[in-house]
C-alpha positions in Angstrom: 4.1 20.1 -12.8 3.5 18.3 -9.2 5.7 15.7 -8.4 5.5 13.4 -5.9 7.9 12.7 -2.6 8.0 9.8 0.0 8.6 11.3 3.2 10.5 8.9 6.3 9.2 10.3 9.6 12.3 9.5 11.9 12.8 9.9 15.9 15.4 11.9 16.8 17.5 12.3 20.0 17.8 15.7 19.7 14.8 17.0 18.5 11.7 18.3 21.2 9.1 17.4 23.2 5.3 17.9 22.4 2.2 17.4 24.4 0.0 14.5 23.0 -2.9 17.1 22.6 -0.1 19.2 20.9 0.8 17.0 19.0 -2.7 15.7 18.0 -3.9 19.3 16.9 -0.2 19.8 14.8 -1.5 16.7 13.4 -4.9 17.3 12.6 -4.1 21.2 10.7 -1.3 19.3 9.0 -3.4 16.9 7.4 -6.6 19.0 6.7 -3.9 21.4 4.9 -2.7 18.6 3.0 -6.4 17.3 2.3 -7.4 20.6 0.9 -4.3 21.3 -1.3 -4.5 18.0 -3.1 -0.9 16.8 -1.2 -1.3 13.5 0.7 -1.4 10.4 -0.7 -1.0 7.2 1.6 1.0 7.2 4.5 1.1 5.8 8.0 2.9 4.8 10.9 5.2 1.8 11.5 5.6 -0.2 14.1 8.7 -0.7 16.3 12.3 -1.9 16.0 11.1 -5.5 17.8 9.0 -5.9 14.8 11.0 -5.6 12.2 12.8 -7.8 10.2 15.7 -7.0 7.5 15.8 -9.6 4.2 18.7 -9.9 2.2 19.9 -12.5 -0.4 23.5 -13.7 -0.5 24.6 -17.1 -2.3 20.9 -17.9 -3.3 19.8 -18.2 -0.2 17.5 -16.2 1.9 18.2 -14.3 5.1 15.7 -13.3 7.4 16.9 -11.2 10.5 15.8 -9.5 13.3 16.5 -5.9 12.8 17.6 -3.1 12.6 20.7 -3.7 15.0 20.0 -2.0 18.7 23.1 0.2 17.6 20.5 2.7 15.5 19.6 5.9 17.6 16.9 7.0 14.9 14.1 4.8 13.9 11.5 4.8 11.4 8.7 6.4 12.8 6.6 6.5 9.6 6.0 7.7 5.9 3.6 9.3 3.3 3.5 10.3 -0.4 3.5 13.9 -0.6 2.6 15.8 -3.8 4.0 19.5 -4.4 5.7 21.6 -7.1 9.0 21.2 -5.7 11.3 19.5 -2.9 11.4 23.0 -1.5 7.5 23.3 -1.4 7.5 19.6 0.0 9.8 20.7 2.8 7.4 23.7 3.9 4.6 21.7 3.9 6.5 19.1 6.1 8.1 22.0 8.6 4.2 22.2 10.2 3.8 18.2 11.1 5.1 17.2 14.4 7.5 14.8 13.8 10.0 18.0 12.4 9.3 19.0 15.9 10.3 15.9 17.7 12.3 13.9 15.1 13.1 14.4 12.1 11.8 14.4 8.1 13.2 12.9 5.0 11.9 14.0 1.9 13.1 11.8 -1.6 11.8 12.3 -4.6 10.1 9.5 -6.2 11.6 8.8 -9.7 11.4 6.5 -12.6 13.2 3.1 -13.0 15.5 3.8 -16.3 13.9 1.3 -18.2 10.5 3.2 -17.5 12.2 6.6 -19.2 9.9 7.6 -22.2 
């Protein structure tokens, strides 16, 4: 049974350095793999922390922020739905795109709300 997994590409301080044709080709292999194993659904990169806003609700009313707070040393680089057997088999798949080179990958498994349980 294939289940599927949303995938934050983060930076990373500590993570490496890649040549833009590097990281192009990485790129390229990762998502033909993908393509060809039935694995990608939609995914994309994101824009940077000076575009971003944060929403929350508190006492009815709405607040709209800049953010996140210049204090993060990560940011949200990107995301995708990945399909795959496993968190395991997700995680080997993700191991050959660039960003687990030069940042970082989390991988979640996407679950039902409890009121959608059969």
């Amino acid at each position: 049974m294939s289940n599927k997994y949303l995938v934050i590409h983060m930076t990373d301080p500590t993570g490496g350095t890649m040549a833009q044709g590097e990281d192009q080709r990485l790129l390229e292999d990762w998502a033909q793999e993908g393509d060809a194993a039935g694995r990608l659904g939609e995914g994309a990169p994101v824009a940077g922390r000076e575009e971003a806003k944060s929403v929350a609700v508190r006492g009815g009313k709405v607040l709209v922020t800049d953010g996140p707070f210049p204090e993060f040393k990560e940011w949200f680089a990107g995301y995708d739905i990945v399909t795959a057997e496993s968190i395991d088999e997700a995680a080997t798949f993700m191991a050959k795109h660039p960003t687990a080179v030069m940042g970082r990958v989390y991988i979640l498994p996407v679950v039902k709300l409890p009121w959608d349980e059969d």
